[in-house]
C-alpha positions as CSV (number, residue, x, y, z in Angstrom):
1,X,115.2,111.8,95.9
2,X,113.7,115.1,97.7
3,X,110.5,113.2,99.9
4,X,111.0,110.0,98.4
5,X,112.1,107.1,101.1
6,X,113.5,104.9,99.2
7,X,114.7,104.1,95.3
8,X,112.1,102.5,92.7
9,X,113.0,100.6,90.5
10,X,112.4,97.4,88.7
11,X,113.0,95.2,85.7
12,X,111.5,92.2,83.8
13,X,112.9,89.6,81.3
14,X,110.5,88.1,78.6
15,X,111.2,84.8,77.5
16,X,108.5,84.4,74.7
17,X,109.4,84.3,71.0
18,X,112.9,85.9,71.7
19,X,114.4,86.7,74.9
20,X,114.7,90.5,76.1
21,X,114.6,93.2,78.9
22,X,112.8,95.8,80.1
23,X,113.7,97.6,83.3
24,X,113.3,101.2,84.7
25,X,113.4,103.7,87.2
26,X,110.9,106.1,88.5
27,X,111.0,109.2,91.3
28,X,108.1,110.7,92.9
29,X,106.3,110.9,96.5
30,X,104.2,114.2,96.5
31,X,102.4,116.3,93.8
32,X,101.2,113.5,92.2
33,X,98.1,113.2,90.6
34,X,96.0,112.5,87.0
35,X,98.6,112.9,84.2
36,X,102.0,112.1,86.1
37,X,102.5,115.2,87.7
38,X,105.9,116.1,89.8
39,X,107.3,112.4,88.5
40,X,110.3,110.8,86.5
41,X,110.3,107.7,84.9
42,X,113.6,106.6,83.0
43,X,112.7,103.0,81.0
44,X,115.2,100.7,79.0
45,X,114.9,98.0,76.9
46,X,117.2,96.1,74.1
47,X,113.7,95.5,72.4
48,X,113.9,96.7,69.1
49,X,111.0,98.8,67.6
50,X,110.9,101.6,65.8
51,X,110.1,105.2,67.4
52,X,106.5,105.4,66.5
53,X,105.9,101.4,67.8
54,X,107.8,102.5,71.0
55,X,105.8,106.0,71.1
56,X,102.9,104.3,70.6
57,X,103.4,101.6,73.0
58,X,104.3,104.0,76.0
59,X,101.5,105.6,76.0
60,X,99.4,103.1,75.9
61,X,101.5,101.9,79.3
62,X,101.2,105.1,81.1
63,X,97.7,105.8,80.9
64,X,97.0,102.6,82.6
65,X,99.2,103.5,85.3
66,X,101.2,106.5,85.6
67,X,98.5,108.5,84.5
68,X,96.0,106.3,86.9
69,X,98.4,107.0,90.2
70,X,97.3,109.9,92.7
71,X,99.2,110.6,95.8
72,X,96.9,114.2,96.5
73,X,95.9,115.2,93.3
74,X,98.0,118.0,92.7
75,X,100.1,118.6,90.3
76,X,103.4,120.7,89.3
77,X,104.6,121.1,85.3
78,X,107.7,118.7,85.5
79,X,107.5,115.8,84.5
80,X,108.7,113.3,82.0
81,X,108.1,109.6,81.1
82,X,110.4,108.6,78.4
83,X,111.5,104.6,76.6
84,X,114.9,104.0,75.2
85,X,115.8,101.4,73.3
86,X,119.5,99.8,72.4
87,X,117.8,98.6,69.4
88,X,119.6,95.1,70.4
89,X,116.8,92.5,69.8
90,X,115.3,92.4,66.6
91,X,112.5,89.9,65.2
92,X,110.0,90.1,68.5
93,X,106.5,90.4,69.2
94,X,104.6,93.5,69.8
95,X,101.9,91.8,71.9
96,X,105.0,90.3,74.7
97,X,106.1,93.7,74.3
98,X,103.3,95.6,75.4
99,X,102.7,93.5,78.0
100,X,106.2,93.8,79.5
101,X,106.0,97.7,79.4
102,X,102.8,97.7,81.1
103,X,104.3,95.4,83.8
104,X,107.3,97.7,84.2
105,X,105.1,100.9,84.5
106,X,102.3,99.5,86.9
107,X,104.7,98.3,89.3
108,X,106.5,101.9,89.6
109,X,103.5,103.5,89.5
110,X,102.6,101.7,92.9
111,X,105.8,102.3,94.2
112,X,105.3,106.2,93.8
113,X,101.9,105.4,95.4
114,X,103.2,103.3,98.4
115,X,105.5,106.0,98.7
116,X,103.6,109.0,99.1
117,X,104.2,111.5,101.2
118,X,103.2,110.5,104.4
119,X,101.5,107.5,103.2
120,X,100.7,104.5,106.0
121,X,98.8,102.7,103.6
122,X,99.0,102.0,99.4
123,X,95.3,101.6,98.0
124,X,94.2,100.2,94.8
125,X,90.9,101.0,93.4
126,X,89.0,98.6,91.1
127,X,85.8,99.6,89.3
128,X,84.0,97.2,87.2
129,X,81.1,97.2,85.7
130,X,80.7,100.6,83.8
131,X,78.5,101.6,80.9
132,X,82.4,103.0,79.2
133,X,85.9,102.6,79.9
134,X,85.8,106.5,80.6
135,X,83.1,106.0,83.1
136,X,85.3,103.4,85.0
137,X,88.4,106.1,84.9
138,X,86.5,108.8,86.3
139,X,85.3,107.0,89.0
140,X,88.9,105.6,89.8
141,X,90.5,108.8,90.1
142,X,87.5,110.7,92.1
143,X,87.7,107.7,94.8
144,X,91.7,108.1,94.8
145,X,92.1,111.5,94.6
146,X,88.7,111.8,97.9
147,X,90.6,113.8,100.7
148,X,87.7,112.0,102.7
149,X,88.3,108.7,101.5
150,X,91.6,108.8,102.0
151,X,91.3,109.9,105.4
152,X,89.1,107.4,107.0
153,X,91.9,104.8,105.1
154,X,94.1,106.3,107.3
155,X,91.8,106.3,110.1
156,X,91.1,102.8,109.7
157,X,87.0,103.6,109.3
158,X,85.1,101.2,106.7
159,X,83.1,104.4,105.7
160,X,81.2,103.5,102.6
161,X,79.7,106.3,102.2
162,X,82.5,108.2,101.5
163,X,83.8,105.8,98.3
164,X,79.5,105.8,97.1
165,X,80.0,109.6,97.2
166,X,83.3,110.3,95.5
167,X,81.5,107.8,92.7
168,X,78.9,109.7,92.6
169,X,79.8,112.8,91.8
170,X,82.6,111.5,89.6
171,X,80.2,112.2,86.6
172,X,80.2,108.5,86.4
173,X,76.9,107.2,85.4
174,X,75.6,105.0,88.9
175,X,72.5,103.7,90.2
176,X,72.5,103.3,93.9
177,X,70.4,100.0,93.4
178,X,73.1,98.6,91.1
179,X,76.1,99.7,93.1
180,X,77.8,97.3,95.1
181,X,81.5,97.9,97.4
182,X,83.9,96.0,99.1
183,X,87.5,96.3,100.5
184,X,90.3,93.6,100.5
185,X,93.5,93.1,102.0
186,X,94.4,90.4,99.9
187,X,93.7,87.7,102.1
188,X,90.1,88.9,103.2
189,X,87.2,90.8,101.8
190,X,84.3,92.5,102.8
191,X,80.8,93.7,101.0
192,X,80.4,97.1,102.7
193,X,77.4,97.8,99.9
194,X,75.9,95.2,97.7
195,X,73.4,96.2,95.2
196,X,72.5,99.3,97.3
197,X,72.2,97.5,100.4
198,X,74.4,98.6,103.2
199,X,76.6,96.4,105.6
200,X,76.1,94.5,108.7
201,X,77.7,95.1,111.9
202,X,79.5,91.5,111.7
203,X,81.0,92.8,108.4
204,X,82.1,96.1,109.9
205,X,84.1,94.4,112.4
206,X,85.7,91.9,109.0
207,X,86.3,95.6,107.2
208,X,87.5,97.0,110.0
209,X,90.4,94.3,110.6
210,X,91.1,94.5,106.9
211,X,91.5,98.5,107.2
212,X,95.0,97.6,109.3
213,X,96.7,96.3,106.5
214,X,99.0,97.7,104.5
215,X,97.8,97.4,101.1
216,X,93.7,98.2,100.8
217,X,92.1,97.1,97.8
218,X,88.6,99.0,97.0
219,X,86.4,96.9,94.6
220,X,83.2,98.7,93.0
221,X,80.8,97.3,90.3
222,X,78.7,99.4,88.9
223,X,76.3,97.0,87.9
224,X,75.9,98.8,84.5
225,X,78.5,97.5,81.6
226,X,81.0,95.3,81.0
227,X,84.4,98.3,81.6
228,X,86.7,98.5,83.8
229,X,89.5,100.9,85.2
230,X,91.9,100.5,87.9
231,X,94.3,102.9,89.7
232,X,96.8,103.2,92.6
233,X,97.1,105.8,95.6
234,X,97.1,106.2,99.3
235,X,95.9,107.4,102.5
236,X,96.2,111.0,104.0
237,X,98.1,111.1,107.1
238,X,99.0,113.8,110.2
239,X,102.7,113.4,108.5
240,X,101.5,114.4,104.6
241,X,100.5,118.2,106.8
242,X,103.8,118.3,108.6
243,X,105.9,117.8,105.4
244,X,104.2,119.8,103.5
245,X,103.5,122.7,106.1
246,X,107.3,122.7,107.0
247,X,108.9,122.3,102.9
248,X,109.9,125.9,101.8
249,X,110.5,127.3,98.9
């Protein structure tokens, strides 16, 4: 498993029109970044489709998660993504399909971010509110991929400023008077910036608290359209350097 800590792995049974499986294994912890990157995923199913259908229906799974995961937004040439079928189960729908394979692939793709080297913390980032989907994307990946964002994560600092300028030069359209952010830990959130309006200092403390946990959720709307994007990634830490300044070649 080189840096990763632990195995990933999961698998889900769909009981809709027919019963069947889809389960699958991923490695990855560093070099990860926009278009998988130093990552292998290995998925199985008995779901019967043919290899265009199943072609098809991968990639529409990994760009909404593989390809939206970044642990430091490098990248390396190997990696591989692939869906095998046993052909077994005949007769079933594409939409349960779809929707199983999306489930399989988000939930390794946050294991590979939970798992990043040196991560303390896994983040998701949520942007709503776009003028087009590829706005939404953009600004995603330029909050996750943020060396400054992700170090005040690690830091525990509910610096706003740092998410409103990764989104900002995303090459996102934004209008400060439109933007609005908040963070979550599931449990609690907090508006660090509604409608271009900064926080108070009782929210700070709220944001603050929330920064401890160990998943942080950043929500932005854009005020602008009805798309959205999400992604997964996480925080940079002292131990990210000391892995990475000690691995040799």
């Amino acid at each position: 498993m080189t840096t990763d800590t632990y195995p990933k792995e999961v698998a889900v049974e769909i009981k809709g029109s027919r019963r069947f499986v889809i389960g699958g294994v991923a490695k990855g912890a560093g070099m990860i970044a926009p278009d998988m990157a130093t990552m292998l995923a290995f998925i199985y199913t008995d779901a019967s489709f043919d290899s265009e259908t199943l072609q098809d229906a991968l990639r529409m799974a990994v760009d909404r998660s593989f390809n939206m995961t970044i642990v430091d937004g490098d990248m390396s040439t190997n990696d591989m993504v692939i869906l095998t079928s046993t052909g077994k189960r005949s007769g079933l729908r594409m939409e349960e399909f779809q929707e199983g394979l999306n489930c399989v692939c988000e939930h390794l793709a946050r294991m590979i971010a939970s798992d990043g080297e040196g991560a303390t913390r896994l983040i998701e980032v949520l942007v709503k509110g776009a003028e087009t989907k590829d706005d939404a994307v953009k600004a995603v990946k330029t909050i996750l991929r943020s060396p400054l964002v992700k170090t005040a994560i690690f830091g525990g600092d509910p610096n706003w400023g740092r998410i409103a300028c990764a989104i900002g030069y995303s090459g996102a359209s934004v209008s400060e008077k439109k933007l609005s952010i908040s963070i979550s830990d599931g449990r609690n959130e907090a508006d660090l910036l509604s409608c271009g309006r900064a926080l108070d200092e009782a929210v700070t403390d709220l944001a603050s608290e929330i920064l401890k946990g160990e998943t942080i959720r950043i929500i932005v709307d854009l005020g602008l359209g009805g798309e959205e994007a999400k992604g997964w990634g996480c925080d940079l830490s002292y131990e990210y350097v000391r892995i990475n300044a000690e691995y040799t070649s």
